[in-house]
Every structure is written in C-alpha cells, then in structure tokens.
C-alpha positions, 0 to 999 in steps of 0.5 A: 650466352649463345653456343656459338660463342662457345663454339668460337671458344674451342675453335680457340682451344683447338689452334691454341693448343698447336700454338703451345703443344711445342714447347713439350715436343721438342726433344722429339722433333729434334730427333725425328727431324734430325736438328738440334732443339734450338732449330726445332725451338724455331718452329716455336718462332715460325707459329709467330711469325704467320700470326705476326703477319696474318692478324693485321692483314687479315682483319682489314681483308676480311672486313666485309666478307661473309663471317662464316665464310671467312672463320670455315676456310681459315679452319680447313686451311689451319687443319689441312696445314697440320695433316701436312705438318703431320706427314711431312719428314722434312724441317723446311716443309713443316716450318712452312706449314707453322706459317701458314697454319699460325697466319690463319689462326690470326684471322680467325681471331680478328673475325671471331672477336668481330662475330662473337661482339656481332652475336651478343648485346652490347653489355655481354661483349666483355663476357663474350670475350672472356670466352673466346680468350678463355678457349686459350687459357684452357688450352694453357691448362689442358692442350699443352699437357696433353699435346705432350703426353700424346707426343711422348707416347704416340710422337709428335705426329699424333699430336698434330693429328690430334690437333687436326681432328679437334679443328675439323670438329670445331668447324662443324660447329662453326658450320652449324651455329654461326649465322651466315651472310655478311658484315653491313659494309656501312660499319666496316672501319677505316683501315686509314683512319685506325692506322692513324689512330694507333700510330702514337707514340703511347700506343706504340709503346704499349705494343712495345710492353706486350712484345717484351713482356711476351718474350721475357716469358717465352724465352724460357718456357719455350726450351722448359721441356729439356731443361727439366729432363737435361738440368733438373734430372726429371724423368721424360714422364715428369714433363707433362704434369710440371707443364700442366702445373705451368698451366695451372699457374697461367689460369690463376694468373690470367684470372687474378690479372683480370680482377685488377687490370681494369682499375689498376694496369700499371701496378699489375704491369710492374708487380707481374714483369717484376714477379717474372724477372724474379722468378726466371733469375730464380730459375736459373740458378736453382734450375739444378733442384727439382723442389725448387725448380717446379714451384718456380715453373709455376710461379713462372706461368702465374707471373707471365699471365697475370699481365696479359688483361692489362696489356690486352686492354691498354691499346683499346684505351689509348686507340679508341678510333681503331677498334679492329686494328687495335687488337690486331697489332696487339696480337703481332705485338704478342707474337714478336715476344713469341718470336724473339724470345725463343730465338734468343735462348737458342742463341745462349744454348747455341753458344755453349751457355746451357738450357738453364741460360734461358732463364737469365734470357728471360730476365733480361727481357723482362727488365727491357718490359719494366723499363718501358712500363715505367716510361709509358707511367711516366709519360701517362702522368705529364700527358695526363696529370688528371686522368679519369680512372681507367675503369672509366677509360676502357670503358668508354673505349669500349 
C-alpha cells in the first residue's frame, strides 16, 4: 500500500478529530463564549452543514482539477479556519469558521477517495479505503479522547491549536507524496448522468436510513459530556476516558459491521439501529447509575457504528452509474443526522426536559431509522424477488 494512502488517512484523523472533539468541549465553550451548551451544541450541527453542502459541490467542482492541488488548499483552508476558531471570542465567528472548515473537509474526502482509488490496483481499492475511512474511526478512538484532555486542561482553544498543526503536517505529506498533475478529463463522469442515477426512489430511501440512523446517535452522544458530569455525578476527569471507552465501542462496532455488511446489510441495519434504540432508551433511564450508565456509553458506540459499512456500501449497489456523487450525497445524508440530532436534543434540554432526554431523542430517531429500513426490506424484495446476493452486487458496482 502506498504511503500516500496513509498519508490520506491522517489527513483524515486530523479533520476527524475537529469534527468529534466537540462533544467533550462543550461545558468549556459554553462558558468562554457566554452561551448555553444547547447553543455551543450547534457548533456540533455548523460542522454538518459545511459538509452537507461542500461533499456534493465540491466533488463535481473538483473533477478535473489537479488532485494535489485541490487535497493542499482544501488543508490550508481547513487549518487556516481552525487558527481563527482559535483566536476568535465571538460565537457568530467561530460558528462561521465550522462552516467553512467542515466544507473543505467534504471535498478533501470526495478527492481523497478519487486519489487513493487513482494510486492503487484495482483489487486494492477496498483496502485503500478502508484506510482513508480508518483515519476516522481512529480519530473516534484517539482524537476524541484527546481533543477532550487538551481541552480540560489547556482549553478548547489549544485543541483547535492542536488540530491546526496536525493539519499543517498532513499537508506536508500531502505535498511530498501525492503525485501531481490532473485527472484525464475523458474519465470524469457526468454530473447529469449520476444525478439521474441516484435520484430513485431506493436510493433516496438509503440516504434516508443513513441520515436517521446518524441522528438517532447523534442526538445523544452529542451533549454526552454534561450528561456524565451534570446527571451521572462523574467527575470533569472522568470524561475523557468514558469518551474514549465510546471510541473503544466504535472501533469494535465498525469492524464487526464490516465482516458482515457486505453479505448481510439488512440484518446488520435492523440488528445495529435496534441495539441502538435499546441502548439509548437504557440510557435514559439509568443515566443517573454511573455502573450502568458508562457500559452503555459503550455499547451506544458499538451499536451506533456497526451500521456505518452497510450504509456506506448501499448507495454503490443501488446507484451503480453515480459512482462520485454516490458517496457525496452519502456524506450530506450522514451530516443531516449530524445536524438534526444535536438540534433536537437541544430542544428537549431547552425545553426544561434534561440532559438524559437526549437519550429518549435518540430513541425515537432510531425507531424513525427502523421504519425506513423495513420499508426500504420490503421494497427490496417486490422489486427483486431474485435478487443476486449482495456480495456479488457491490461487487460489481464496484
């Protein structure tokens, strides 16, 4: 495997991290910044909205430009955005820089994806991409863990510091290892034909999984910080290693996920969103019990991405002519959840019902996800009663 790729890959963890970092800073923000936590938890929402908008833009304005370019000024543009964040005291500038910060890092995974496909043979692109996605699962595990420490104990300003210089420096192995020149503009896709391609009514409802699903877990792992200081009685110190133990729960889920998604996406999709509505109804009301409350901080990672290679891989089967916008539109699916969710548990704690109301939030999404997976089952079998076997069907879209 080349080092580029793993070069991509911790450009990947560098941004990753921002995206994560939050959800342990929160009470810190909230005060420096003079707003209430539910208002800092929108900076959570801003980071979804730049990649809402930027993975789809970007991937078809990108297309035929210089990779090395394109992946360098999006990772000037992303640090450059977080020294700001950094030196900012005022909410509206720093919400801003979110935006833009999350709209570059939505083109830098459209082009990543297309430039570590590009470096490899053609039977290493799963393994290329496992990679580049393992860059945020990593940033799961560690970034978000550590982004927390720094912040407790240099403030969250030193952690967009730290997050500014660990881009810098995956720039400059951007620099040094990703070849230059551009895409041949004879392979560059249709930006027409793909639309139609995934504007179906299947692969809408896919998109609609992956944004419920993300929301159900976001709803809750967003405010999980004050919910273990403010309802489960743990001390400030406690935080990171519980976030860390959510991390831990992640990497086994995704990994778990990825072992079966392939042959097996429906019965993954209703065994992970149910395990997650069970666990976020648990939560709720045992929030109060530290022993139980952090096993299920656990178990809330572990269910929450054990879905994400089945939804990852379902708009690649469904729309086989779309092959960048598919992915694109996957990541604005994933970043609505991201967006909706904190926005609804900060309702419930705006409205008086506390931090553990995030968790019945949550639940109530997920059962939304479980619906439309059923419906997209269902609609899966009358359309085609003889279906090849997955496997064979994303492999072949691949």
């Amino acid at each position: 495997m080349p080092l580029a790729i793993y070069i991509l890959g911790l450009s990947i963890f560098a941004q990753g991290t921002s995206e994560l970092m939050l959800a342990g800073l929160l009470p810190g923000m909230a005060t420096d910044l003079g707003v209430s936590i539910p208002e800092a938890g929108l900076l959570i929402s801003a980071f979804a909205i730049g990649m809402l908008v930027g993975a789809p833009l970007l991937a078809v304005a990108t297309l035929r430009m210089p990779r090395r370019t394109v992946l360098l000024t999006f990772l000037a543009i992303f640090a450059l955005s977080h020294v700001a964040g950094a030196l900012t005291a005022d909410y509206a500038v720093l919400f801003a820089t979110r935006v833009i910060g999350a709209f570059v890092y939505a083109g830098f995974w459209a082009v990543a994806a297309a430039t570590a496909i590009g470096l490899v043979p053609a039977t290493s692109r799963v393994k290329a991409m496992s990679v580049l996605a393992g860059g945020l699962t990593v940033a799961t595990v560690v970034g978000l863990a550590a982004g927390t420490l720094i912040g407790q104990h240099m403030g969250w300003r030193a952690a967009f510091w730290a997050v500014a210089g660990l881009t810098v420096l995956a720039a400059i192995g951007v620099l040094a290892t990703i070849p230059g020149g551009r895409p041949d503009a004879d392979d560059a896709p249709s930006a027409a034909t793909e639309l139609r391609a995934i504007a179906r009514p299947r692969v809408l409802l896919a998109y609609g999984i992956t944004a419920l699903s993300t929301g159900a877990l976001l709803a809750c792992f967003s405010y999980l910080s004050p919910l273990l200081t403010d309802v489960t009685g743990l001390d400030e110190v406690w935080v990171p290693v519980v976030l860390g133990l959510y991390g831990v729960g992640s990497l086994i889920g995704i990994t778990l996920g990825g072992r079966i998604g392939d042959a097996r996406p429906f019965p993954l999709l209703f065994a992970g969103i149910t395990g997650l509505v069970l666990t976020s109804a648990a939560l709720w009301l045992s929030a109060g019990v530290a022993v139980l409350a952090i096993p299920l901080v656990f178990l809330l990672g572990a269910f929450g991405f054990s879905t994400n290679p089945a939804l990852n891989a379902r708009p690649f089967a469904l729309a086989k002519g779309a092959p960048t916008l598919a992915a694109a539109f996957n990541v604005s699916a994933f970043n609505v959840g991201i967006t909706a969710g904190p926005w609804a548990g900060g309702l419930a704690i705006d409205a008086g019902l506390g931090y553990a109301s995030v968790a019945w939030i949550g639940a109530a999404i997920g059962v939304a996800a479980l619906a439309a997976a059923a419906l997209s089952a269902a609609l899966e079998r009358r359309e085609n009663p003889l279906r090849q076997s997955p496997e064979v069907e994303i492999r072949s879209a691949v």
